[in-house]
C-alpha positions in Angstrom: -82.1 -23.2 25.9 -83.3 -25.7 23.3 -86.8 -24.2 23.4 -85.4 -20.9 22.4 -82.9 -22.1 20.4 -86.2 -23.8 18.2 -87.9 -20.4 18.4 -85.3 -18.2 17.0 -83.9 -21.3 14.2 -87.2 -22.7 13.8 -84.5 -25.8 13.6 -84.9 -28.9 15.5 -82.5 -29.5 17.7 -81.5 -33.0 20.1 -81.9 -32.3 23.9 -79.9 -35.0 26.1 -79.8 -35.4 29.6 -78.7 -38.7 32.0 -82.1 -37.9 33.7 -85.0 -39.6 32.5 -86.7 -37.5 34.8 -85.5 -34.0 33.6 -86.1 -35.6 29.9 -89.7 -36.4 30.8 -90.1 -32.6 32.6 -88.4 -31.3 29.2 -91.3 -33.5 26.8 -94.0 -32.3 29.1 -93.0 -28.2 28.9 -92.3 -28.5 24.9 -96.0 -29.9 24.6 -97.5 -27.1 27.0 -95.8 -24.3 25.1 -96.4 -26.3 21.2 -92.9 -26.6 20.2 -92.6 -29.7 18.8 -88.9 -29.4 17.2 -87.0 -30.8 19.8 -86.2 -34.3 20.2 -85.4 -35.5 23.6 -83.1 -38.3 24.4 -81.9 -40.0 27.9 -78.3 -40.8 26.9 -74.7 -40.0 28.9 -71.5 -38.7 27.9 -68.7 -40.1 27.7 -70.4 -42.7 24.8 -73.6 -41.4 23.6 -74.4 -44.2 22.1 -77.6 -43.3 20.9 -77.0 -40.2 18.9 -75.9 -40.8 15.0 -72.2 -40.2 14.2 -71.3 -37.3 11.4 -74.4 -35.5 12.1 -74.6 -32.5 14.0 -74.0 -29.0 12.7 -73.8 -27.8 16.0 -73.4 -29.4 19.8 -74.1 -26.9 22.5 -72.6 -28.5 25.8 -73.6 -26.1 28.7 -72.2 -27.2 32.5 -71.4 -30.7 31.9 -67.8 -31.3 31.4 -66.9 -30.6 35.5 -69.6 -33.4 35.7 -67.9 -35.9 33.8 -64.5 -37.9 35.0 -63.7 -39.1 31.3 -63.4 -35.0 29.7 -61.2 -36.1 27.2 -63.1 -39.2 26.1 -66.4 -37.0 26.1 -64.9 -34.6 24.3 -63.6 -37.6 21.6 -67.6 -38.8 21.1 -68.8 -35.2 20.4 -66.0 -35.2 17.7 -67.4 -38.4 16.5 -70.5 -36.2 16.6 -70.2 -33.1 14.9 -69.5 -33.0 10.8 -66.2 -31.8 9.8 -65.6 -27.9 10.4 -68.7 -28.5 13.0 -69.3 -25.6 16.6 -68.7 -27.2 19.8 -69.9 -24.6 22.5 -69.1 -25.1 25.8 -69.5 -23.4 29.0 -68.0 -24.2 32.1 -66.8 -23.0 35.5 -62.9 -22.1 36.6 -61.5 -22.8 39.1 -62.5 -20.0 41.1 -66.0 -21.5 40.8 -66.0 -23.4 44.1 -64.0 -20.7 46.3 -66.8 -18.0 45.4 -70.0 -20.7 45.1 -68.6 -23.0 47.9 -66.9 -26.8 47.7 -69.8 -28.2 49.5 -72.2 -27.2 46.7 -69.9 -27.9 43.7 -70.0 -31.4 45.2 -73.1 -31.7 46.0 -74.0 -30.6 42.7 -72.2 -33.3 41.2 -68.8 -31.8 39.8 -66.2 -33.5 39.9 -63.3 -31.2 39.4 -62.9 -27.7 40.4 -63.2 -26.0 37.2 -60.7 -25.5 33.9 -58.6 -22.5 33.6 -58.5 -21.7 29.1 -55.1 -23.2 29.0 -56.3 -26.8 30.4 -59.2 -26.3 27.7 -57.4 -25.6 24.4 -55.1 -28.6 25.4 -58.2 -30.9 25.7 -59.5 -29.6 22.9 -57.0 -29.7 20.5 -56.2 -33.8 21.8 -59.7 -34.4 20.4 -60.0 -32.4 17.0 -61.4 -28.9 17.7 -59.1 -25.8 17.5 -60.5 -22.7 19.7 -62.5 -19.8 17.1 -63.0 -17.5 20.1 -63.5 -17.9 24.2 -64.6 -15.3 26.8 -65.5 -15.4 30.3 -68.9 -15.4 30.7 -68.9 -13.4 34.2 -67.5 -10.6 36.0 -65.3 -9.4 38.6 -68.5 -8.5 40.7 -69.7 -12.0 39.5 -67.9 -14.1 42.1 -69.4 -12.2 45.0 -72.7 -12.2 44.1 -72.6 -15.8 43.3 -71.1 -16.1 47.2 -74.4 -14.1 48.2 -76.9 -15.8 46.1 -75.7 -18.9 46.9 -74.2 -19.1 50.3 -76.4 -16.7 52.3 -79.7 -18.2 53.2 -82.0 -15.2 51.7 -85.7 -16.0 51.7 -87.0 -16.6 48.2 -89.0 -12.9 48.0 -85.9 -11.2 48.3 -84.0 -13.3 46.3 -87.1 -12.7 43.6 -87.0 -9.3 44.1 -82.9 -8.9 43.7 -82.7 -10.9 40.9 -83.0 -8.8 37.7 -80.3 -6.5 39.9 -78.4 -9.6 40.4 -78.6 -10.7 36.3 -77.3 -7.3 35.1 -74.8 -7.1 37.3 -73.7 -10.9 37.3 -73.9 -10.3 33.5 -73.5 -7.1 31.7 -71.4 -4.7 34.3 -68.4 -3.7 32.2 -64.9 -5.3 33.4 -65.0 -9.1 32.6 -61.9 -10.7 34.1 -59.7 -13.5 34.7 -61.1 -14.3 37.9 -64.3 -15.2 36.6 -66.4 -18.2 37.7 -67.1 -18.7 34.1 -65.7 -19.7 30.6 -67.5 -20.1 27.6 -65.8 -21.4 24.3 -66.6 -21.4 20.4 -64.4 -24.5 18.8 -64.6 -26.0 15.7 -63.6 -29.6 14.4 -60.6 -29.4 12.4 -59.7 -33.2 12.9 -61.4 -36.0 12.9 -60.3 -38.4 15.9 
């Protein structure tokens, strides 16, 4: 995402991850592929102590709150974050995420709560400055089942390769978007500072 985000911007943009490893993966694509506007840093939510208060115009946070225990303080530090009237994006599963994908993998995958329905959201994000511009879910109602056969069925990785733009269009696009959606995705903006 932060590569494309640099190609269509031409922006720089910070890329943080707990991982050294991943952030070490991300320094070694951005070199093969010449993009040299991104700026990767190992650093963890809830603190972030290494990115500079006030600063960001813009904080994309894309299936990492269900990995954190402290969502409220997290949600505090990227106010401390973002300049007044600053975008938080965030995406993030409901809680019909692990009924379609499976508890096993949700944990195994590291979340630590099920999911948040919009309501649990806007009350979050209005404790910690941000009032909500727009929110959709990001998924279908055909979305949880494929999701159950992606993920749950052990397909060998030719078919899977071969039913994936199928799977995409359908995961994505098919008209009927609905409330039992693995998916939300929310626009906010910092009214307060906290």
């Amino acid at each position: 995402m932060s590569f494309e985000f640099v190609k269509e911007t031409g922006k720089p943009i910070d890329c943080v991850d707990i991982n050294p490893e991943l952030i070490e993966f991300g320094k070694k694509l951005a070199k093969k592929a010449n993009i040299d506007k991104v700026r990767f840093i190992v650093d963890a939510l809830p603190s972030l102590p290494k990115l500079p208060r006030n600063y960001y115009d813009q904080i994309l946070l894309i299936d990492v709150l269900e990995h954190v225990e402290e969502d409220l303080e997290s949600l505090l530090t990227l106010n401390s974050l973002l300049r007044m009237g600053g975008v938080l994006i965030i995406s993030v599963p409901t809680p019909y995420y692990p009924k379609y994908f499976g508890y096993d993998f949700a944990k195994r995958i590291g979340h630590v709560r099920d999911g948040y329905t919009i309501k649990e959201l806007q009350e979050l994000l209005n404790r910690s400055g941000f009032e909500i511009v727009e929110w959709s879910y990001h998924t279908n109602f055909l979305s949880p089942y494929l999701c159950k056969i992606w993920y749950q069925c052990d397909l060998p990785f030719r078919i899977k390769a071969l039913l994936f733009p199928v799977f995409k269009t359908a995961y994505f696009d098919f008209i009927g978007k609905g409330n039992n959606s693995c998916g939300i995705v929310i626009k906010a903006k910092k009214v307060k500072q906290i």
